[in-house]
Short mmCIF file of the C-alpha atoms (twelve columns), coordinates in Angstrom:
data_MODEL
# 
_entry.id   MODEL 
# 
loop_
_atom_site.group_PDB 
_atom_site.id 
_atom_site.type_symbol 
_atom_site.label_atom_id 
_atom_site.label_alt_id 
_atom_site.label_comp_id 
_atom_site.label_asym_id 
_atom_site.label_seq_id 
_atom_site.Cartn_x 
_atom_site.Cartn_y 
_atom_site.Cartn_z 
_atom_site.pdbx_PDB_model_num 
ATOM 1  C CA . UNK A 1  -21.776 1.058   1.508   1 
ATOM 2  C CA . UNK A 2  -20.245 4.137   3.674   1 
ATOM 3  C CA . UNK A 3  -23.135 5.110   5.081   1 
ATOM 4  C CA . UNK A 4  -24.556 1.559   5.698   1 
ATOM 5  C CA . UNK A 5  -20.898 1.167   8.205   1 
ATOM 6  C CA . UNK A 6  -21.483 4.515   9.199   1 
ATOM 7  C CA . UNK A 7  -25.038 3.640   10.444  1 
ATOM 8  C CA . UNK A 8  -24.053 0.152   12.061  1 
ATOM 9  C CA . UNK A 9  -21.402 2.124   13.771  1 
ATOM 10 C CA . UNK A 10 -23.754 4.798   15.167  1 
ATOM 11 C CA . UNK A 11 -25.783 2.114   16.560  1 
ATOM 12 C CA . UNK A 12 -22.996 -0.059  17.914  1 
ATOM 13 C CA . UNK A 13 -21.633 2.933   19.546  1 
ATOM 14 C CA . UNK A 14 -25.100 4.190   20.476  1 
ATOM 15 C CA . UNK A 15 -25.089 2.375   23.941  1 
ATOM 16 C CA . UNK A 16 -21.957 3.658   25.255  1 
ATOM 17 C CA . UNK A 17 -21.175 6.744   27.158  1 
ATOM 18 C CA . UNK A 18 -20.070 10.002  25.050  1 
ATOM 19 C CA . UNK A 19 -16.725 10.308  27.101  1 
ATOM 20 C CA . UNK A 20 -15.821 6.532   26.179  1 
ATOM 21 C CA . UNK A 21 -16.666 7.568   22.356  1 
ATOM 22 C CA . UNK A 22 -14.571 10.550  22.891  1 
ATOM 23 C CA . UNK A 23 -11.602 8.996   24.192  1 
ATOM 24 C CA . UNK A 24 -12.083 6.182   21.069  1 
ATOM 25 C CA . UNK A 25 -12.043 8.689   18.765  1 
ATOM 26 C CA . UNK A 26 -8.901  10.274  20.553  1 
ATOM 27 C CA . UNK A 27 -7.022  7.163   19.795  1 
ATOM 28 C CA . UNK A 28 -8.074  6.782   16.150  1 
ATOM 29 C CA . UNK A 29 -7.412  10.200  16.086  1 
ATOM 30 C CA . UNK A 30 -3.511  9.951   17.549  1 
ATOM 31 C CA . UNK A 31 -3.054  6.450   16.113  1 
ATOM 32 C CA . UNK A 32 -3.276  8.381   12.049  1 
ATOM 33 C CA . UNK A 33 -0.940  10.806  13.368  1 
ATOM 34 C CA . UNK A 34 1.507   8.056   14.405  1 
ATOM 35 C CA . UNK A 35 1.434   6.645   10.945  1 
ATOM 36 C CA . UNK A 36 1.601   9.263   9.122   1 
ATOM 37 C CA . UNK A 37 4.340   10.533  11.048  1 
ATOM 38 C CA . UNK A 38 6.419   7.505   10.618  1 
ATOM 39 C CA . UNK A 39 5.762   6.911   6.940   1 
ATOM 40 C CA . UNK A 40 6.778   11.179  6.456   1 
ATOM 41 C CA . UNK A 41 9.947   10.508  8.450   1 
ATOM 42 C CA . UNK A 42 10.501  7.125   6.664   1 
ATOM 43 C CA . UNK A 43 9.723   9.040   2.974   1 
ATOM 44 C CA . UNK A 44 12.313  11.513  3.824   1 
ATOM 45 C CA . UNK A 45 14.893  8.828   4.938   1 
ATOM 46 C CA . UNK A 46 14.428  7.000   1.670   1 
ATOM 47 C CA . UNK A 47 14.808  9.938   -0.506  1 
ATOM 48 C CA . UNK A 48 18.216  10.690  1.240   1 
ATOM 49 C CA . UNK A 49 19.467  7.466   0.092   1 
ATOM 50 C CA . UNK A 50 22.181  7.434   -2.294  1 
ATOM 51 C CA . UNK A 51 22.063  5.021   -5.185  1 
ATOM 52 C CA . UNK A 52 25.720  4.599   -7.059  1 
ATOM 53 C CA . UNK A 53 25.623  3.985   -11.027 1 
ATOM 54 C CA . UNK A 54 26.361  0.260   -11.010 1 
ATOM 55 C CA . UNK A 55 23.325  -0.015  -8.621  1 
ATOM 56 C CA . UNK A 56 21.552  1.851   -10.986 1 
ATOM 57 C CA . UNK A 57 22.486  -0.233  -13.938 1 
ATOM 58 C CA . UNK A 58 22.013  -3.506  -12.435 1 
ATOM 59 C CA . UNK A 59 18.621  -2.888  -11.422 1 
ATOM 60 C CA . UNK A 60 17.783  -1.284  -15.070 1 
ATOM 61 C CA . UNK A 61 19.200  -4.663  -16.379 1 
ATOM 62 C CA . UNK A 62 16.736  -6.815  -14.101 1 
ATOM 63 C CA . UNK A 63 14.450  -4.686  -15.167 1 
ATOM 64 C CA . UNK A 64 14.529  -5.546  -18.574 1 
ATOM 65 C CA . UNK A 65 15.264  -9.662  -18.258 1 
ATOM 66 C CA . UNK A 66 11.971  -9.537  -16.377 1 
ATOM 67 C CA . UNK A 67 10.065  -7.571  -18.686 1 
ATOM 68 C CA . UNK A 68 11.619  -9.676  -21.548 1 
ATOM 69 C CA . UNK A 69 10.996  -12.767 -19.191 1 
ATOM 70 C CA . UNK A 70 6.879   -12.078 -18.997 1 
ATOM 71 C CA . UNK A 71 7.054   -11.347 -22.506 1 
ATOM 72 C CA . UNK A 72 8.592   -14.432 -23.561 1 
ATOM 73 C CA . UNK A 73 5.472   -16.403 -21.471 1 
ATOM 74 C CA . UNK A 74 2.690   -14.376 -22.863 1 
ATOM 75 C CA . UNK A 75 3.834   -15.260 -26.299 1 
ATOM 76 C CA . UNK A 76 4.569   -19.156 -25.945 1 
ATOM 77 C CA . UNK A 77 1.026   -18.932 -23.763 1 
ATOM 78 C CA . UNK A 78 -0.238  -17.469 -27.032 1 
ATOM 79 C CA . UNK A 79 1.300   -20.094 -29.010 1 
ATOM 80 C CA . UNK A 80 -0.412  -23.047 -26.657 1 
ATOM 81 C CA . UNK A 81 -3.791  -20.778 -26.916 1 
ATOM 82 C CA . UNK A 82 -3.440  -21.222 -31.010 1 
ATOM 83 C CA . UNK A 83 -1.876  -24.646 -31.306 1 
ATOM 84 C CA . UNK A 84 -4.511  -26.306 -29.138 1 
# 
């Protein structure tokens, strides 16, 4: 499937002049750098967040209603599965 792009790419591109294809690939090029730079700097911004105990604890307790919550419908599916 790569190589199939790849190939439709080539010949898309094949018409155009090298320094257009050039400055295309520049952009790519520069755009990946802009993302990765902002997901780094936002990576490094999360990880400096501070998260207090109660926060901590109320999102363990969601945690486990909602895991209790999808087990409770898997079984009472399970139940409908066998009663019908």
């Amino acid at each position: 499937m790569r190589k199939t792009r790849q190939l439709y790419k080539e010949r898309e591109f094949s018409s155009l002049p090298k320094s257009v294809l050039q400055a295309q690939h520049h952009r790519e090029t520069s755009m990946m750098e802009r993302v990765q730079h902002i997901t780094k700097s936002a990576m490094r911004r999360a990880s400096q967040i501070e998260v207090t105990p109660q926060a901590k604890r109320n999102l363990q307790e969601l945690f486990i209603n909602f895991t209790l919550l999808l087990i409770c419908l898997l079984l009472i599916y399970i139940i409908v599965l066998l009663s019908s």
